[in-house]
C-alpha positions as CSV (number, residue, x, y, z in Angstrom):
1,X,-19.9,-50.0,-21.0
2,X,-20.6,-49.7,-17.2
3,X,-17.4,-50.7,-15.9
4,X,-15.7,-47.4,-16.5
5,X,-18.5,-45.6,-14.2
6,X,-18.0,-47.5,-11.2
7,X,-14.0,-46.6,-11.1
8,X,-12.4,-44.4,-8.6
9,X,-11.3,-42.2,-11.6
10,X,-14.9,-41.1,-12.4
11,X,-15.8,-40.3,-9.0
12,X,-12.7,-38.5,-8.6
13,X,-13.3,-37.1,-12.0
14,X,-16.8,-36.1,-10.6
15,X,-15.3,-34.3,-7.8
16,X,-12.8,-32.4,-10.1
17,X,-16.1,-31.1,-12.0
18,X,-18.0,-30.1,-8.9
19,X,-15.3,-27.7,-7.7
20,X,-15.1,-26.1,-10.9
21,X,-18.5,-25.6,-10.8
22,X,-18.4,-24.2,-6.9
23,X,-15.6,-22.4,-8.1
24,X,-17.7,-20.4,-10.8
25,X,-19.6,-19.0,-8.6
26,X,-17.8,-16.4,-7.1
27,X,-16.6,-14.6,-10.2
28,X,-19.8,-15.2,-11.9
29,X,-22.0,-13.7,-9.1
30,X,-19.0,-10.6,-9.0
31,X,-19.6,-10.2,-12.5
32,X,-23.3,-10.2,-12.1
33,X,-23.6,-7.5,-9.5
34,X,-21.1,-5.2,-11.8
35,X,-23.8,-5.1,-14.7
36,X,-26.6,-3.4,-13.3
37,X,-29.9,-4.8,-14.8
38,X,-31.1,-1.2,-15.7
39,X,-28.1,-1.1,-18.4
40,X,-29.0,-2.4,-21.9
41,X,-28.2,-5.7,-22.9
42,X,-25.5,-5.1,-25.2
43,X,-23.3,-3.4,-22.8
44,X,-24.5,-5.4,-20.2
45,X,-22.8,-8.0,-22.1
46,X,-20.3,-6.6,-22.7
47,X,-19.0,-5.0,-19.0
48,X,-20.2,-8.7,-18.0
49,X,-17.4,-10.5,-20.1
50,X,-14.5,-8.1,-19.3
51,X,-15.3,-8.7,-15.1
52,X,-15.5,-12.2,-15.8
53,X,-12.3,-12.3,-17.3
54,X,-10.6,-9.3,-14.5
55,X,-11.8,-11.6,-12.2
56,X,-10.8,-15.2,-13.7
57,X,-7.2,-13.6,-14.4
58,X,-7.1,-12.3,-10.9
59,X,-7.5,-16.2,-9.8
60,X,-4.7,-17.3,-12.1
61,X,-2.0,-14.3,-11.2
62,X,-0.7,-15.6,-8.0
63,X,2.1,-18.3,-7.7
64,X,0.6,-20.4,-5.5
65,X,-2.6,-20.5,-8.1
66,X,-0.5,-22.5,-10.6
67,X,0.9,-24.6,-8.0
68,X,-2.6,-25.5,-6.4
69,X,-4.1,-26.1,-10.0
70,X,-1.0,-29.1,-10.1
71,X,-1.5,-30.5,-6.9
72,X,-5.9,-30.6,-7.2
73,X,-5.5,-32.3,-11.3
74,X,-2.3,-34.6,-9.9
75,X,-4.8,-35.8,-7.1
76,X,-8.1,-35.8,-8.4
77,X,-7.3,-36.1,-12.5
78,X,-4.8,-38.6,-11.5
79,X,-1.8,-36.8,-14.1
80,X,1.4,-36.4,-13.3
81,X,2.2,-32.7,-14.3
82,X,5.8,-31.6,-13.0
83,X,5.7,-28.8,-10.2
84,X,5.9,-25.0,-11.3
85,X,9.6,-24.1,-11.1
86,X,10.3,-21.3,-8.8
87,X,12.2,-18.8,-11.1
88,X,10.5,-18.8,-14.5
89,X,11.6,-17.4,-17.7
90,X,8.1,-16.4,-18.8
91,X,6.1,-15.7,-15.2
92,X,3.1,-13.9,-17.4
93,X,2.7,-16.4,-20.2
94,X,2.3,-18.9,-17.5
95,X,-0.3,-16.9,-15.3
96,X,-2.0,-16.7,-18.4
97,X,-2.1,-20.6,-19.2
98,X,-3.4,-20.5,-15.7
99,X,-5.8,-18.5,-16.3
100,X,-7.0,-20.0,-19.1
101,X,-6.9,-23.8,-17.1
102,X,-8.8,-21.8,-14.6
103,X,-11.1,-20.8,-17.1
104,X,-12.2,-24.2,-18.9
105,X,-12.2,-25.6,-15.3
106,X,-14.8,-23.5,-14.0
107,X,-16.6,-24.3,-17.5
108,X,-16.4,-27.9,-17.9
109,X,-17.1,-28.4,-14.2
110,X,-20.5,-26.5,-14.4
111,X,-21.5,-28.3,-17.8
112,X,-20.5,-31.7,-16.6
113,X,-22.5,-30.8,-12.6
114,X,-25.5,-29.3,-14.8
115,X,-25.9,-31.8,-17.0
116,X,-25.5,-34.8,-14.6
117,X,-27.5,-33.0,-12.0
118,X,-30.5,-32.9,-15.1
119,X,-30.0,-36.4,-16.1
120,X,-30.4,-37.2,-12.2
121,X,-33.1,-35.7,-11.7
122,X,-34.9,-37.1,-14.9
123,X,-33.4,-40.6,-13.4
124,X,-35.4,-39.8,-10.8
125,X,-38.2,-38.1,-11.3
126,X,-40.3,-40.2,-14.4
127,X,-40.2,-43.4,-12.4
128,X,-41.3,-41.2,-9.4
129,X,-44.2,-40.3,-11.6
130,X,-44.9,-43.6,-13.5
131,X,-45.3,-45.4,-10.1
132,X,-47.2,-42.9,-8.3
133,X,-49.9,-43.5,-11.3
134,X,-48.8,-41.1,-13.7
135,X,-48.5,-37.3,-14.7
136,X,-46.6,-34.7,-16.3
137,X,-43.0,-33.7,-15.7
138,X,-42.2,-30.2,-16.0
139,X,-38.6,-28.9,-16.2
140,X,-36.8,-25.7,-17.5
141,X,-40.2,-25.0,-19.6
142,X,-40.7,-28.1,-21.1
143,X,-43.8,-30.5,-20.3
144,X,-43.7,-34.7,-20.2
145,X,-46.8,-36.1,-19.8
146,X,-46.2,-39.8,-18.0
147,X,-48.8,-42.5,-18.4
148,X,-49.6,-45.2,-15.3
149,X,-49.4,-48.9,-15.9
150,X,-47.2,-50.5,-18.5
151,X,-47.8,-47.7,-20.9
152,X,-45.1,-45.8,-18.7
153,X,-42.8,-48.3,-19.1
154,X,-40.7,-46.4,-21.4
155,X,-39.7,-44.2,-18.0
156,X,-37.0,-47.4,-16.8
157,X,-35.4,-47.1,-20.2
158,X,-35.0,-43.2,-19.7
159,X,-34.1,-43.7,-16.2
160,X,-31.1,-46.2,-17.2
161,X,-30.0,-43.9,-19.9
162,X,-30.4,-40.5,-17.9
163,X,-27.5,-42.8,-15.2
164,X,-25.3,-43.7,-18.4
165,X,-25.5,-40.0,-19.5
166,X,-24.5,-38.5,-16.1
167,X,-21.3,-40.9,-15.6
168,X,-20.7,-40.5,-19.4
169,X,-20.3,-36.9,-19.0
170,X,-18.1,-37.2,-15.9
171,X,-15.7,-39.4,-17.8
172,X,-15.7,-37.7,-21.0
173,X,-15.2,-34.6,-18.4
174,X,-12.6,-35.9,-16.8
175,X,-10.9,-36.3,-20.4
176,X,-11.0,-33.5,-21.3
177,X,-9.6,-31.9,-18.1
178,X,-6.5,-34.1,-18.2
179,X,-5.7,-32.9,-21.7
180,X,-6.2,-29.0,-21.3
181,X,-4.5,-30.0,-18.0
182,X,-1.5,-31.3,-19.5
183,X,-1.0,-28.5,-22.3
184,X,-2.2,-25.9,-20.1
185,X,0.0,-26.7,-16.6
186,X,2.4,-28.3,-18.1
187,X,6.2,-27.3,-18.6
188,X,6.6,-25.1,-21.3
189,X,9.8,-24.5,-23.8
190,X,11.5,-22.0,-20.9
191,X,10.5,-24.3,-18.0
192,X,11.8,-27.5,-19.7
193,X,15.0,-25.9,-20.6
194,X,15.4,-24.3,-16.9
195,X,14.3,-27.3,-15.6
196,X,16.8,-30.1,-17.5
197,X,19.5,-27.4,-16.2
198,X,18.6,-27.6,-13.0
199,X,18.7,-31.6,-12.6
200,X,22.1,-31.6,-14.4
201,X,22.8,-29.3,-11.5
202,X,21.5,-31.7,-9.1
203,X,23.4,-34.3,-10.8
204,X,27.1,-32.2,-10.4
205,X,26.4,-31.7,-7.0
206,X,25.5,-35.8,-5.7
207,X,28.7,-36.2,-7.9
208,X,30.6,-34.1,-6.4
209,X,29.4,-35.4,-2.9
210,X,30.0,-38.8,-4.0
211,X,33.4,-37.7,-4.8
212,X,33.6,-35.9,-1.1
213,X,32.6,-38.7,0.3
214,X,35.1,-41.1,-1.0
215,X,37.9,-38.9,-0.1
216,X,36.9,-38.2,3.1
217,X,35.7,-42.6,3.8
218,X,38.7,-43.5,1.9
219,X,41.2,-41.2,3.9
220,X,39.2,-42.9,7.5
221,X,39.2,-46.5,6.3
222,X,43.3,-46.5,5.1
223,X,44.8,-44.2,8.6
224,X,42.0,-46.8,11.1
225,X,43.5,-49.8,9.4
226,X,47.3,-48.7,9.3
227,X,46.8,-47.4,13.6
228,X,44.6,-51.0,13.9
229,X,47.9,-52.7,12.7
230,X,50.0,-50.7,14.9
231,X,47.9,-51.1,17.8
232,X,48.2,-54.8,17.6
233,X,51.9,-54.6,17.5
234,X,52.1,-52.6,20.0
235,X,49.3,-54.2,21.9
236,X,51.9,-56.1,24.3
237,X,55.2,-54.1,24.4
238,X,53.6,-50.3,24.4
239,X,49.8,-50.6,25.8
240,X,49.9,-47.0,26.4
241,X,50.7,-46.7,22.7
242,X,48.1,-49.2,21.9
243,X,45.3,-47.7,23.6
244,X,46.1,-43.9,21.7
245,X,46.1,-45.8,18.6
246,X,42.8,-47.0,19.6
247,X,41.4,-43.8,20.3
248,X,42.7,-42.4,17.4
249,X,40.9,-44.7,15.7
250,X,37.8,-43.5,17.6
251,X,38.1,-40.2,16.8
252,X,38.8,-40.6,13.0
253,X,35.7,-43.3,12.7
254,X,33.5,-40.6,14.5
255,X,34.1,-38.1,12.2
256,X,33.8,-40.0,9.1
257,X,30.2,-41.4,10.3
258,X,29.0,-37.2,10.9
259,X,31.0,-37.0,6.8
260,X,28.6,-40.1,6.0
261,X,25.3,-38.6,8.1
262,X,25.8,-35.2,6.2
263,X,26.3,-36.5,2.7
264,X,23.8,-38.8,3.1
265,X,21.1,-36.2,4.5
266,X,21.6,-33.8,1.5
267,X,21.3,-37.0,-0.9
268,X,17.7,-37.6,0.4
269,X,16.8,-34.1,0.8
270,X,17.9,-33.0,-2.6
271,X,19.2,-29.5,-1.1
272,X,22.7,-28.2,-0.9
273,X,24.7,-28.4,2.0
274,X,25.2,-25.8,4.7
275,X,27.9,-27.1,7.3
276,X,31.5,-25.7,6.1
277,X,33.3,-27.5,4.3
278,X,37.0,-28.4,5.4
279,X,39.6,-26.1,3.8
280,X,43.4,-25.1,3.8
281,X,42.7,-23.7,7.6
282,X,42.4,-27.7,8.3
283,X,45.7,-29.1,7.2
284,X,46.7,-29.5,10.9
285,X,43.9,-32.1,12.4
286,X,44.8,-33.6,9.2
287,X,48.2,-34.3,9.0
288,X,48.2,-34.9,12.9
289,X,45.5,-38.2,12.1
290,X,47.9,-39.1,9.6
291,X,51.3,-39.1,12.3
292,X,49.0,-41.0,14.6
293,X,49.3,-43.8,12.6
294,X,52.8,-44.3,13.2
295,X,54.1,-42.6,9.4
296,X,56.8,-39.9,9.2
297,X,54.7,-37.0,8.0
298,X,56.9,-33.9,7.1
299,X,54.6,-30.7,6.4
300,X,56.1,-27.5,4.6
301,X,54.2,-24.7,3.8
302,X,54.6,-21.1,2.5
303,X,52.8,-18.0,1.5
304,X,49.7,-16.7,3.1
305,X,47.0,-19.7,2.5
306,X,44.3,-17.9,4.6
307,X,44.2,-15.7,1.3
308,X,43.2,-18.4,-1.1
309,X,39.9,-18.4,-2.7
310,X,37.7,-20.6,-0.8
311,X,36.9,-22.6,-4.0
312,X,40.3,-23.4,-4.4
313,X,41.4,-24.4,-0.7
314,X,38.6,-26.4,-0.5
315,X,39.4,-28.2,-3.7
316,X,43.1,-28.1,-2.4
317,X,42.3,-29.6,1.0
318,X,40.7,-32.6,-0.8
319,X,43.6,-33.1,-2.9
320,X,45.5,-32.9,0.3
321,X,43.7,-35.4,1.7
322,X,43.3,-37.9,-1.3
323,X,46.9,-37.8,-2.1
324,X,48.1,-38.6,1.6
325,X,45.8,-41.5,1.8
326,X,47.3,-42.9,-1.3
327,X,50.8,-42.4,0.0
328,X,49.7,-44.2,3.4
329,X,48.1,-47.3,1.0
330,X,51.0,-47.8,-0.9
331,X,54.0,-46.5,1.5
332,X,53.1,-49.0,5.0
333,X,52.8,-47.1,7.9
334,X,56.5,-46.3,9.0
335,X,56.5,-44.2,5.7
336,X,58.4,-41.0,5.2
337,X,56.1,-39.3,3.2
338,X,56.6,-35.2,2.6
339,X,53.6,-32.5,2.1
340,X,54.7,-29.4,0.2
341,X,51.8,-26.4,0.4
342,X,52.7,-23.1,-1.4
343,X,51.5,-20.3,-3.5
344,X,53.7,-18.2,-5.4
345,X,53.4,-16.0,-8.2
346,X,49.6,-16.4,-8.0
347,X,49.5,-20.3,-7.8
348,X,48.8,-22.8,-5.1
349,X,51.1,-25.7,-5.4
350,X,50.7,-29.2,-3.8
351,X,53.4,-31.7,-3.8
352,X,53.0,-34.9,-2.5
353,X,56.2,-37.3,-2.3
354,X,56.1,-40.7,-0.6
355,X,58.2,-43.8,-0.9
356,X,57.3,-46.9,-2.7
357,X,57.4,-50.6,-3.2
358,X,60.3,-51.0,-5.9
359,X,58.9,-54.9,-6.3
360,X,55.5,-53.8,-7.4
361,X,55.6,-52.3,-11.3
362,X,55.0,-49.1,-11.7
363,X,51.7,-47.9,-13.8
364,X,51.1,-45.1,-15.4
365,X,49.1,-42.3,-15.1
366,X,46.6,-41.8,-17.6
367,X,44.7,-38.4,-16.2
368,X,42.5,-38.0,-19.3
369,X,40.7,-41.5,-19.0
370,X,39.0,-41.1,-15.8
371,X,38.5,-44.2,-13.9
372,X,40.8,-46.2,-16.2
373,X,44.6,-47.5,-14.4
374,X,44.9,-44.2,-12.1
375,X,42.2,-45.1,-10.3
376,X,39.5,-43.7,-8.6
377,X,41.6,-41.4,-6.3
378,X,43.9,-39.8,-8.6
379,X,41.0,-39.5,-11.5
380,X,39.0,-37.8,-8.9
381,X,42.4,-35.4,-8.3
382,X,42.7,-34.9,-11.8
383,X,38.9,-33.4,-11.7
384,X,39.3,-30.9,-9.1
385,X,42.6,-29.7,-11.0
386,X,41.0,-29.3,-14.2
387,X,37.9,-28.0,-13.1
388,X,40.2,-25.3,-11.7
389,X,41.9,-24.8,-15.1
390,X,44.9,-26.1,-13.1
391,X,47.8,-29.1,-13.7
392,X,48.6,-32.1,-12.4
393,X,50.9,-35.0,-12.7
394,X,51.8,-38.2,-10.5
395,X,54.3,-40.7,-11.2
396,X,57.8,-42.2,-9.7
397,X,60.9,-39.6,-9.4
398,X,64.1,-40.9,-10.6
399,X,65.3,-39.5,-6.9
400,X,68.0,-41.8,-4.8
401,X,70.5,-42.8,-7.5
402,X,67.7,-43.0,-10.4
403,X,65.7,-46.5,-8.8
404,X,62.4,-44.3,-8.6
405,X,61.6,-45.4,-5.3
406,X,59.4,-42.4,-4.7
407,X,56.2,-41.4,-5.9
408,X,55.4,-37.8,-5.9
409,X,52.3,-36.0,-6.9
410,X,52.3,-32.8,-7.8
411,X,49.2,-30.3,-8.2
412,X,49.3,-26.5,-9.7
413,X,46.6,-24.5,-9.3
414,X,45.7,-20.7,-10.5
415,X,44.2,-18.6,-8.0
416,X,42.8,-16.2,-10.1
417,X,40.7,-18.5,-12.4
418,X,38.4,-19.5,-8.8
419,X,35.0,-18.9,-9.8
């Protein structure tokens, strides 16, 4: 019975009440001095009821009121009501609810500090009285008379129960606060709709940086191992060679770890990201790390790619980039691999062609079971195609006499359907 009023949630709970009870007294006192005490009582009443409640809904109107209501039950109530969403469906209906929380607040927190200041006081003031000989006890009209000696003995009983009273209240306070709390601050239908869209936003966007950032790690990791293997071959006969291949290493590594600092920044933060992304613009510095690792990179384009939508060439440069780091994987470094960008008759087409490893069977590509046998790379290809409403396919040609020593991947996307 006493443990519960020695707990850091009743005094907290206490502390919650004696705000709202500081906090009635400015609209009360407003309210007070707008019914003159010349006007009869009924509308007295009356134009003191409608300034209360001007003046309570005045409280509740601003933003930042709802938001400050959270924060003070979160901390003091100890509940753990989501924050106000920024863009509401229903703004009013929930200055109103804040309004009303304001409203049994100010209410509960002056019952609960009236009552327990009372029950104080009487906790104080019989034993006072009993062992200063005896006497009466006069509050808010009423008259106790309290008799010296053991006679007055009944004055520790009243003293104990006025203590268990006044925490009682706090807790059962405190209660009540946390429920009205919770149906009165907390999300409603709108917010809880608007706010499950808005992690599944949240969601799309870590996946899609998860996805960015394998494309652009992946596409470091392969060209730094391939120049690393030509570097060490060339280590003795070509140091000159050696040491670009070094530095090219450098550079690549460099810019993955400011890929890997960004990605990882906007994953903590939770906000979208505001450097540029790499688009069409940036085939060159790409294709020129791929040459530096020793492979036979032969780049076509055609058509006016600084007029794709930027959705689209930044979708394409990723493709791009995915699909030339899978031709490096699986073609060796002295490869003869071939880039083909174009758009014509309002499509962008990428074509990828590289040659293969005849002794290594060839596996199919399965583009609607994403991270089945295709792998991670050309499932995450096959996304950005679809999401584009565009097509794709990969596979090995039946080029050089019909031994499919090529793989060629092959990429169509609409440039009208960028969103």
């Amino acid at each position: 019975m006493i443990r519960p009023l020695f707990s850091r949630a009743a005094y907290r709970g206490g502390a919650y009440a004696f705000l709202g009870a500081a906090m009635s007294l400015p609209p009360l006192l407003v309210a007070l001095f707008a019914t003159p005490s010349r006007w009869p009582a009924g509308p007295r009443a009356v134009t003191f009821g409608l300034v209360l409640c001007a003046v309570l809904v005045a409280m509740g109107a601003p933003r930042a009121a709802r938001r400050g209501c959270v924060r003070l039950a979160n901390r003091l109530l100890g509940t753990g009501l989501p924050v106000p969403l920024a863009s509401s469906a229903s703004p009013w209906v929930n200055r109103l609810r804040t309004t009303a929380h304001l409203a049994a607040h100010l209410t509960v927190g002056a019952a609960v500090t009236a009552l327990s200041c009372l029950s104080l006081f009487a906790a104080v003031a019989f034993p006072s009285v009993w062992l200063s000989g005896g006497g009466p006890v006069e509050s808010l009209g009423w008259t106790v008379r309290v008799s010296g000696g053991p006679q007055g003995l009944w004055t520790a009983v009243v003293c104990a129960g006025s203590l268990l009273f006044a925490g009682y209240m706090t807790v059962a306070g405190t209660a009540v606060m946390r429920l009205l709390g919770a149906f009165l601050l907390g999300h409603g239908p709108a917010e809880r709709l608007a706010a499950v869209e808005e992690q599944r936003d949240l969601l799309a966007q870590r996946n899609r940086l998860a996805q960015e950032l394998h494309d652009s790690i992946g596409h470091t990791l392969t060209a730094s191992t391939i120049q690393a293997a030509v570097a060490g071959e060339l280590m003795d006969s070509d140091p000159q060679a050696a040491r670009r291949a070094l530095s090219s290493i450098e550079e690549t590594s460099r810019a993955a770890m400011d890929d890997l600092d960004h990605v990882l920044g906007v994953l903590r933060q939770g906000t979208s990201p505001t450097t540029p992304q790499h688009t069409l613009a940036d085939l060159g510095p790409l294709t020129e790390r791929v040459r530096r690792t020793g492979a036979a990179l032969d780049v076509a384009t055609s058509g006016d790619l600084a007029r794709v939508p930027a959705t689209v060439s930044r979708e394409a440069y990723r493709i791009v980039q995915e699909g030339l780091t899978n031709a490096l994987r699986h073609s060796g470094k002295s490869a003869g691999i071939s880039l083909r960008v174009a758009t014509r008759d309002g499509w962008l087409e990428v074509e990828i062609v590289n040659p293969v490893d005849v002794t290594v069977p060839a596996r199919p590509f399965r583009p609607s079971r994403p991270g089945g046998e295709g792998g991670h790379g050309l499932t995450g290809i096959t996304e950005r195609v679809r999401l584009l409403r565009g097509e794709v396919s990969a596979g090995r040609t039946d080029d050089d006499g019909g031994t499919g020593t090529h793989w060629r991947l092959a990429a169509r996307i609409p440039l009208r359907s960028a969103p």
